[in-house]
N, C-alpha and C positions, 0 to 999 in steps of 0.2 A: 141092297146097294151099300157100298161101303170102302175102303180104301185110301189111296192106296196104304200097304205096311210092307217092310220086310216078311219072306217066309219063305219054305224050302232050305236048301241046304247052298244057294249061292249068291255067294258076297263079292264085295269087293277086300282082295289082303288090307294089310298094315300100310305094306307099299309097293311099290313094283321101282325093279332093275332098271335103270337106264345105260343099254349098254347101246353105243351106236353101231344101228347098221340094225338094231334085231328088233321084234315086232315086240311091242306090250300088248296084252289083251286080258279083258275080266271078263267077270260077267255079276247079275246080280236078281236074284226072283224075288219077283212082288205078285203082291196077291192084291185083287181090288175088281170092285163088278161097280159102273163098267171098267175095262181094260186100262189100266194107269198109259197115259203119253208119257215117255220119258226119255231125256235129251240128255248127251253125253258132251261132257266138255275137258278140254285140256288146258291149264291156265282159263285163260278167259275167251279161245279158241273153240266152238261148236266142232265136233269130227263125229263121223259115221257111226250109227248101231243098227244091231241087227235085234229079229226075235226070232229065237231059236227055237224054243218050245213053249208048247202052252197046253194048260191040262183046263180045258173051258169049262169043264164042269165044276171042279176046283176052286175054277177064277184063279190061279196062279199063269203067272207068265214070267221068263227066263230069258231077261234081254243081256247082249253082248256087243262087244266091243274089238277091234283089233286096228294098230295105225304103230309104224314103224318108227323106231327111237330113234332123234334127233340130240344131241350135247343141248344143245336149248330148250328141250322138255325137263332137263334135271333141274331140280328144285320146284316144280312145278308140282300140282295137283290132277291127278283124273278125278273128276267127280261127276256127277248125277242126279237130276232134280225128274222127279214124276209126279205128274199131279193126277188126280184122277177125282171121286165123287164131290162131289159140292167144293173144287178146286181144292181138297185137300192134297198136302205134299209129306211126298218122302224123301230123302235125298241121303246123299251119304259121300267119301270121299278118300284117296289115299295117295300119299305123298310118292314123285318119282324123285329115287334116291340114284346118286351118281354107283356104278360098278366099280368096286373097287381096285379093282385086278385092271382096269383100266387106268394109264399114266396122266399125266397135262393136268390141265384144268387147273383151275385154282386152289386146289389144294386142302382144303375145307380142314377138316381136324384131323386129316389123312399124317399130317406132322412132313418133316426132313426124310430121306431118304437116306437107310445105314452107311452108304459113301457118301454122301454130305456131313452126315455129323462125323466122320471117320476122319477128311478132310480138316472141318475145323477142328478138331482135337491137336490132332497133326502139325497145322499152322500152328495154334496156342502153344502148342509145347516148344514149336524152334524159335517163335518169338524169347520164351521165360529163356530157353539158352542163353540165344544172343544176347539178351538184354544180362546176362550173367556174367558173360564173358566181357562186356563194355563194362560193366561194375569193378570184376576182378582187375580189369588193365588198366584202369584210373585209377585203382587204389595199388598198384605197381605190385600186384601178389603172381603176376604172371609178366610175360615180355621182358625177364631179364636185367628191369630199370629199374633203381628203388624210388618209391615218388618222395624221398621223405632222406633227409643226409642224418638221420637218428641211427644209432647204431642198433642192433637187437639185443634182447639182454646177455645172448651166448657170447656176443662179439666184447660187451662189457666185463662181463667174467672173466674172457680172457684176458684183457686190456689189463685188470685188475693183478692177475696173476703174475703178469710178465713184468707190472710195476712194483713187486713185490721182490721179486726174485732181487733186483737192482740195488 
């Protein structure tokens, strides 16, 4: 008697896809005499397993899982609690990550989207114009007007020259 442990070659991944619409399914072998009980959860949500194989003489057993992706499972956990001899437990757990290739959602560190930042660059740059062009036309270096009755120094030079000649 003894159990339950991981053994075998099947785990639960890292993480599973949440893409909607498509099924997530693991699976995970434990070894344990007698037979480990073990319940499968999403969030804090109990959902269906199955056992798929079992090598009795072994004591290994290869319990599984499969339940259809919902956008409200992302961020969430499958995991898996087995107790089995004198209530010992095994457990184990792997995060459901959003698909990326999927749009909406909040956004996570998925960042701006290339026409969005494309966009504001866009805006930035005709704002520094305008704000250019209201600079240069109050300081009367465009529209024709001088804002200032000071002469430039070419118009003095001349002024000078033509006082000379006299």
């Amino acid at each position: 008697p003894g159990g339950p442990s991981k053994c075998g070659d099947k785990d639960l991944p890292k993480n599973f896809t949440c893409s909607k619409g498509d099924e997530i399914s693991g699976s995970v072998t434990l070894c344990g005499k007698p037979r480990p009980n073990l319940s499968w959860m999403i969030g804090d949500q109990s959902i269906n397993g199955t056992i798929d194989s079992t090598k009795a003489d072994q004591h290994q057993y290869t319990y599984s899982f499969k339940h259809n992706a919902t956008s409200e499972m992302c961020g969430k956990s499958v995991s898996y609690q087995a107790t089995g001899f004198q209530n010992n437990e095994v457990s184990g757990s792997a995060l459901i990550i959003k698909d990326k290739s999927e749009g909406g959602g909040d956004g996570g560190s998925e960042g701006l989207s290339g026409g969005a930042i494309a966009g504001i660059i866009i805006g930035i740059l005709v704002l520094v114009v305008l704000v250019a062009l209201v600079v240069l036309y109050r300081l009367g270096k465009i529209g024709g007007v001088a804002a200032t009755s000071e002469k430039s120094p070419n118009e003095q030079t001349a002024m000078k020259n033509e006082n000379q000649k006299v």
